[in-house]
C-alpha positions in Angstrom: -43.1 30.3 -40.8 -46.4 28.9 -41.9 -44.6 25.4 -41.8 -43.5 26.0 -38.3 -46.9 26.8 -37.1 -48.8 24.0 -38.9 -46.2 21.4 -38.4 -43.8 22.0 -34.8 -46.7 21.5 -32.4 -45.3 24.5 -30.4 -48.6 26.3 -31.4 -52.0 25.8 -30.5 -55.5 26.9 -32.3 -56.0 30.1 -30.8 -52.4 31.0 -32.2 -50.5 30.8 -28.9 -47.0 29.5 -28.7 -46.0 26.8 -26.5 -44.1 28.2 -22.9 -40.3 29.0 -23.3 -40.9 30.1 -27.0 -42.4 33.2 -27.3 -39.3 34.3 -28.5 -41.1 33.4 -31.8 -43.2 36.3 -31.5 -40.5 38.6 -32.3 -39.9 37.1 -35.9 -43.9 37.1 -36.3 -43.8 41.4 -35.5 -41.4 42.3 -37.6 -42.9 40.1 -40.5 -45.9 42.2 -40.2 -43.8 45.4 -39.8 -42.2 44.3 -42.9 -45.6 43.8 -44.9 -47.0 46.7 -43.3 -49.8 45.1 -41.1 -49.3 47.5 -38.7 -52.1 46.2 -36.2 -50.4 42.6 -36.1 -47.4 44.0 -35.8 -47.6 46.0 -32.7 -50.2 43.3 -31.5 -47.1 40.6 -31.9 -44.5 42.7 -29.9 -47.0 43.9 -27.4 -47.8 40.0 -27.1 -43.9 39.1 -26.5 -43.6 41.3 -23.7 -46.5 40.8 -21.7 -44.7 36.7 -22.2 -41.5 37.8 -21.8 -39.8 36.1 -18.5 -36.3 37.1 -19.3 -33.9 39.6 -20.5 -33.7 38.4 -24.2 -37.5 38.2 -25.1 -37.8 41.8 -23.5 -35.2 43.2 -25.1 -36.5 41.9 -28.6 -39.7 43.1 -27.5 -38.5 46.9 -26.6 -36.3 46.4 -30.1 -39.2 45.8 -32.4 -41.5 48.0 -30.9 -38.9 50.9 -31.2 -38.7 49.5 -34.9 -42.5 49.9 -35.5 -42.3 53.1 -34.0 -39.5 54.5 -36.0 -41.5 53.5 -38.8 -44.5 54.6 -38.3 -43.1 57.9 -36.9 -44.6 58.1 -33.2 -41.5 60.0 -31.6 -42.7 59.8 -28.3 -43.5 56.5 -28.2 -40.3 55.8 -29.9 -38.1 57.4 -27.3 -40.0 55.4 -24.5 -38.8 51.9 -26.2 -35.6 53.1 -27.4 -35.2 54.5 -23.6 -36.7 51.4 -21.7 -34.5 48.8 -24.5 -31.2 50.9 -23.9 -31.8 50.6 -20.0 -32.7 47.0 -20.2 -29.2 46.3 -22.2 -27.6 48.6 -19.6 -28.5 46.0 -17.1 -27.7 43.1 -18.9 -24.3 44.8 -19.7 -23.7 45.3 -15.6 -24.8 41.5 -15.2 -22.8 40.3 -17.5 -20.1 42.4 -16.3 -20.5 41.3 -13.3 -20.7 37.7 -14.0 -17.7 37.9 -15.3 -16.2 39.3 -12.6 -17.3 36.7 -10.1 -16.2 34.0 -12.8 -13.0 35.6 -12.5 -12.5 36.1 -8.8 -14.1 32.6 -8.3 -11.3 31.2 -10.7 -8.6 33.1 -8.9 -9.8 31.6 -5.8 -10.3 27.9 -7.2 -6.7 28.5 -8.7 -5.3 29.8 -5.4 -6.9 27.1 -3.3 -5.3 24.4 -5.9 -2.2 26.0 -5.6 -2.3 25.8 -1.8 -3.6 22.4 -2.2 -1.0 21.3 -3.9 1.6 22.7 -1.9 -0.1 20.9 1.0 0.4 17.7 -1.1 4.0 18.5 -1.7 4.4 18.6 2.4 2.4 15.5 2.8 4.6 13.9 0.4 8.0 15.5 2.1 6.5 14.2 5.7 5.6 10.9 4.1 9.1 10.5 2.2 11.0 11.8 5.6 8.6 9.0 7.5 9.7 6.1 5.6 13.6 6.9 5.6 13.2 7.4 9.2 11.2 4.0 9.4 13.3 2.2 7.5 16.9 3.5 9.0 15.0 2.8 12.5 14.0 -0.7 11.0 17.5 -1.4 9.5 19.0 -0.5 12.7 16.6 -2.8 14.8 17.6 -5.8 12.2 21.3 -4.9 12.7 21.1 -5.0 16.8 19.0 -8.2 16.5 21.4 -9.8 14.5 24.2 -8.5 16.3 22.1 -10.1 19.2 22.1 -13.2 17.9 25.1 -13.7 17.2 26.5 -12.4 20.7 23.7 -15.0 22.0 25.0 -17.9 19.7 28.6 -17.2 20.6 27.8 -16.9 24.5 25.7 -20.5 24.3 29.0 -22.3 22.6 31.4 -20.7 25.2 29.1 -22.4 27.7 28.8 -25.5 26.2 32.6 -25.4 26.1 33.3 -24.7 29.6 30.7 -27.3 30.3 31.9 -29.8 28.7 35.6 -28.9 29.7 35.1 -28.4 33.4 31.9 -30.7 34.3 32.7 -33.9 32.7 35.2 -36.3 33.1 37.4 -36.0 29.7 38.5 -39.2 27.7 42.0 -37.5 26.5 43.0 -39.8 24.4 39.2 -39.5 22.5 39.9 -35.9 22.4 43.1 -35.4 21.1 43.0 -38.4 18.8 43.6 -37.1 15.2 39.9 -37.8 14.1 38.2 -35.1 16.6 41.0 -32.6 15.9 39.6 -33.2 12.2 36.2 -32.5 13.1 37.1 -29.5 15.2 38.9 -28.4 12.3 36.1 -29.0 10.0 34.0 -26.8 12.1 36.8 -23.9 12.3 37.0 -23.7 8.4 35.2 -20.5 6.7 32.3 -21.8 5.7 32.8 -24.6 8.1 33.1 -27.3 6.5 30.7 -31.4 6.7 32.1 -34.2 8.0 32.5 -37.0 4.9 31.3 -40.7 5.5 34.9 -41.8 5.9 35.3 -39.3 8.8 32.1 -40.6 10.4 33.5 -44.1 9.6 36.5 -43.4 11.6 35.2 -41.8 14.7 33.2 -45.0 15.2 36.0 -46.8 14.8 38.0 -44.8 16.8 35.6 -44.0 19.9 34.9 -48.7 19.3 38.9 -49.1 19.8 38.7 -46.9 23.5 35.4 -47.6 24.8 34.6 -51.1 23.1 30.6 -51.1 24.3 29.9 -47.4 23.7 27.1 -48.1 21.4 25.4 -50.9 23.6 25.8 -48.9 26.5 23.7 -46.6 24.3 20.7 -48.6 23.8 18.3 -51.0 25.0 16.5 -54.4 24.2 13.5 -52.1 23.1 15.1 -49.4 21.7 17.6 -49.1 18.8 19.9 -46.2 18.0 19.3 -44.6 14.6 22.5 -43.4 13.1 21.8 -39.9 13.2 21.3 -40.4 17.2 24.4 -42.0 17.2 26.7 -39.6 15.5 25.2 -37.0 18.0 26.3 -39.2 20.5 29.6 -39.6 18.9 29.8 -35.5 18.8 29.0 -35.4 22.6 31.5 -38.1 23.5 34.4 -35.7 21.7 33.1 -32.8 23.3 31.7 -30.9 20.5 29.2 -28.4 21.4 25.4 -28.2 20.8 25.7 -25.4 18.7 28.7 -27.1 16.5 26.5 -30.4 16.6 23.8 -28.6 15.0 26.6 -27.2 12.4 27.8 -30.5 11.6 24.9 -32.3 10.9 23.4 -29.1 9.6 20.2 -28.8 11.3 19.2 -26.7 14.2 20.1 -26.2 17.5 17.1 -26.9 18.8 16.1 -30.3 16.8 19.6 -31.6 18.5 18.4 -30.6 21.7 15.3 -32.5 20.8 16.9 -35.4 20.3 19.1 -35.3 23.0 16.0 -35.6 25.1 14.5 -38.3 23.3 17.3 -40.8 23.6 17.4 -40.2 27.9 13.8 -40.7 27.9 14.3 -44.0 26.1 17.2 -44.8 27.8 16.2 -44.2 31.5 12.2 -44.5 30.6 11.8 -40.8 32.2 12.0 -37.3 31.0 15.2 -35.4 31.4 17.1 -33.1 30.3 19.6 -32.7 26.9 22.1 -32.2 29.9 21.5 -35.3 31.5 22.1 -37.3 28.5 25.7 -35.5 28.3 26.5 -36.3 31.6 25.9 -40.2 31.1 27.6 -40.3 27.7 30.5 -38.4 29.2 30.7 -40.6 31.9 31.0 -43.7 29.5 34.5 -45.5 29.4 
């Protein structure tokens, strides 16, 4: 104890301990109670609770002053601290008691609200997992009409391109029903349809040459040349393959043939047109 005065800095020189420790009081009575320096004694416990600013120091307070008192046989005062210290621990009993109880009911309720929160998550999760089947059939069924759509579209455009080319134009026979077109057709009715070789391209110039001997000058001009993809749509048209089955064969889309279709009557006739118009003119070839 003498180390802890001299050398903790908790007391000063007038023997007073620093705030928050006067606990240390109580250790200092009953040192004197023990050596019998009754004055110091009573003088330290007195000391601790007129300090005392919680349950603890007062209780050790009340505790050694019904010590001294027992000791130094002063019943009544005895009683009074043995009274006032069993009260005192009464109280923190009922505290404690009741801190325990609010512990308790606030874990019941912390438990109950995690228990409803986490049967709120569960529905969240339900709802979410219902929403994304529901999405996702809806989506899948959107893709399948669309595609259903498209095909329906697709097959709608080549029946019109058919009965154009069957009931507008003016129909080489012989071009259509020579054995190199009915190859092509059956190229395109193979599953998967099936790509012309470079001998059948070969032939249906030489075939479409032997019936309409200027075909491919009556395709071009001084200034502008034929490539041979332009002319093998050409070709196509001439054997009255459809746009769609044009695209098929030389395995590009519907649209770039279109494109090109254009292209060559605005070279040809030095105007815009239509893919149409171009049809027309190459149909009407002979």
């Amino acid at each position: 104890m003498q180390e802890y005065e001299t050398s903790s800095g908790y007391i000063d020189e007038r023997g007073n301990i620093a705030q928050g420790k006067e606990i240390y009081y109580s250790f200092k009575g009953l040192l004197c109670l023990d050596t019998s320096d009754k004055d110091h004694a009573e003088y330290y416990f007195r000391k601790l609770l007129g300090a005392a600013d919680n349950y603890d120091s007062k209780i050790a307070a009340f505790g050694g002053l019904q010590q001294f008192y027992t000791k130094y046989f002063n019943k009544d005062s005895l009683v009074k601290y043995n009274h006032l210290r069993d009260s005192l621990c009464n109280i923190v009993h009922t505290e404690v008691e009741m801190q325990k109880t609010i512990q308790a009911q606030a874990l019941y309720d912390y438990t109950h609200s995690e228990r409803l929160a986490h049967q709120k998550e569960l529905e969240a999760n339900r709802f979410k997992t219902t929403l994304i089947v529901v999405c996702s059939l809806s989506a899948i069924m959107i893709l399948l009409f669309i595609i259903a759509y498209i095909r329906y579209r697709d097959e709608k455009q080549r029946l019109r391109d058919r009965i154009r080319l069957l009931s507008g134009y003016a129909v080489n026979k012989n071009l259509y029903d020579s054995p190199i077109a009915q190859h092509f057709r059956q190229l395109l009715k193979a599953n998967p349809y099936q790509i012309p070789s470079l001998s059948d391209w070969k032939e249906l110039k030489t075939v479409i040459s032997q019936e309409i001997p200027d075909f491919h000058e009556k395709l071009q001009t001084d200034s502008y040349q034929l490539s041979d993809n332009e002319y093998d749509i050409c070709m196509l048209i001439k054997i009255q393959t459809s746009c769609s089955d044009i695209a098929r064969l030389l395995q590009c889309s519907r649209s770039n043939v279109t494109h090109i279709r254009e292209r060559i009557f605005k070279q040809l006739f030095s105007k815009n047109g239509k893919a149409d118009e171009l049809d027309e003119y190459i149909m009407s070839l002979s």
